[in-house]
C-alpha positions as CSV (number, residue, x, y, z in Angstrom):
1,X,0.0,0.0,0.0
2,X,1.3,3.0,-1.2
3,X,1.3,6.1,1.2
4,X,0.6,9.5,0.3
5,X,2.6,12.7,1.4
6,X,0.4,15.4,2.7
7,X,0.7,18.7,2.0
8,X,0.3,21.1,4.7
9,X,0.4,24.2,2.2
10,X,-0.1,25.5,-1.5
11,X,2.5,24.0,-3.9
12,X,4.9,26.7,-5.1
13,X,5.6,26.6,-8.8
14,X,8.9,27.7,-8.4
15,X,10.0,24.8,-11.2
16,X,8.7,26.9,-13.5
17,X,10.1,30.1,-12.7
18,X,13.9,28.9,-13.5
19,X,12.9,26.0,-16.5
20,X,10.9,28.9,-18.4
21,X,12.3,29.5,-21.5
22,X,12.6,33.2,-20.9
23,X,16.2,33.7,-20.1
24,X,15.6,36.8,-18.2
25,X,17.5,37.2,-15.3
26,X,15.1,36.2,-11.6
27,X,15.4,40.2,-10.8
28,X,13.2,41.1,-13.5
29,X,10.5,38.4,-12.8
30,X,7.1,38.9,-11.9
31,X,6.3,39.9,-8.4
32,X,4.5,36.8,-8.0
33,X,7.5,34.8,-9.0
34,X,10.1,37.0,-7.2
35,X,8.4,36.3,-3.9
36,X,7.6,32.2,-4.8
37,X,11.1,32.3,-4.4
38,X,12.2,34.0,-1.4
39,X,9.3,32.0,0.2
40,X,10.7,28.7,-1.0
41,X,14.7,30.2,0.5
42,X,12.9,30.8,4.0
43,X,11.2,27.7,4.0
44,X,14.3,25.7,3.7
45,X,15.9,27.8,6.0
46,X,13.3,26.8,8.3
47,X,13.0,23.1,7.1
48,X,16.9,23.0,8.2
49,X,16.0,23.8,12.0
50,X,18.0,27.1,12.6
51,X,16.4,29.8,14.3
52,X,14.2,32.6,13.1
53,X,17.0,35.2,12.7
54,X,18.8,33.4,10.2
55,X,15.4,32.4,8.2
56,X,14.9,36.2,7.9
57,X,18.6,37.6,7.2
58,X,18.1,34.9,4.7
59,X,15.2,36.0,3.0
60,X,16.2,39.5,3.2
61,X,18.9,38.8,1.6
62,X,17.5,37.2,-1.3
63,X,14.7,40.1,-1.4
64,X,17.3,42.6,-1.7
65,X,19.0,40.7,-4.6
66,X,16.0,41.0,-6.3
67,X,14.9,44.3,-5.9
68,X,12.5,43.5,-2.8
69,X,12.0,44.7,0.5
70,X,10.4,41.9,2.8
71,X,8.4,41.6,5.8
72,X,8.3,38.0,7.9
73,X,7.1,37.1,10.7
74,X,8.6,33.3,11.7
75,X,7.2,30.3,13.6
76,X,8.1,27.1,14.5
77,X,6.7,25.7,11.6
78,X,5.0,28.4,9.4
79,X,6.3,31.6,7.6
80,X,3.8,34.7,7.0
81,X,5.8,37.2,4.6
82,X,5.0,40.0,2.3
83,X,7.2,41.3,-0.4
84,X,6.7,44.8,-1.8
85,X,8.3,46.5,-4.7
86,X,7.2,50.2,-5.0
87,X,3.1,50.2,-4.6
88,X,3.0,46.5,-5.2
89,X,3.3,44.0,-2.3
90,X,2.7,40.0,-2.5
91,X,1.8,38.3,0.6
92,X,2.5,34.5,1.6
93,X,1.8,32.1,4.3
94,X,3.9,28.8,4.2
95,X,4.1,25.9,7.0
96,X,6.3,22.9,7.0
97,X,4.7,19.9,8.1
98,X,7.1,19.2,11.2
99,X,9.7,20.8,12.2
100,X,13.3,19.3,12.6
101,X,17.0,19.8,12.7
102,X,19.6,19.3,9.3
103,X,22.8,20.9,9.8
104,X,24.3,19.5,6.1
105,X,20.9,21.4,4.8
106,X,21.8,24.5,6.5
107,X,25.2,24.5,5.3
108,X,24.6,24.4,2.0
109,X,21.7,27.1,2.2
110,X,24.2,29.1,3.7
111,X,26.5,28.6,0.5
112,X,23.7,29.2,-1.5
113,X,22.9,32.1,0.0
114,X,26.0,33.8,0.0
């Protein structure tokens, strides 16, 4: 019997933001997009177990790369954020499933990152 994984949030399409054909850089995305994927660096952030402050240095971080300014407030399990550019803003809230410790994960978000 095959078990099925649940999902404890929206699926991001974040896939299709870097195999699009458009070979634009991810700075000059949609909104939409721009924030999928400083959603998706804050959830693995958080996914690795580290603490709040480095999910959001994190995700500022990537904001600021590309061209947002981002708000986040971070629990144990679940990220509510909103990313504004100008007079446009994007909000998201993301949860993990359970929450957990991966130090190899971290390190390489941390690479990633920087």
């Amino acid at each position: 019997m095959e078990k099925k994984q649940i999902q404890n949030h929206m699926p991001m399409v974040w896939h299709e933001v870097i195999e699009s054909e458009n070979e634009e850089p991810a700075a000059k995305a949609q909104l939409s997009d721009r924030a999928t994927l400083v959603g998706r660096i804050g959830l693995l952030f958080l996914k690795s177990g580290t603490g709040a402050w480095r999910v959001r240095e994190a995700m500022n971080n990537c904001a600021a790369a590309l061209g947002l300014a981002c708000h986040v407030d971070i629990g144990l399990v679940t990220i509510s954020m909103t990313v504004e550019e100008g007079t446009e803003a994007s909000t998201r809230i993301l949860s993990l499933p359970s929450s957990g410790i991966n130090t190899r994960l971290l390190w390489r978000l941390h690479q990633f990152v920087d």
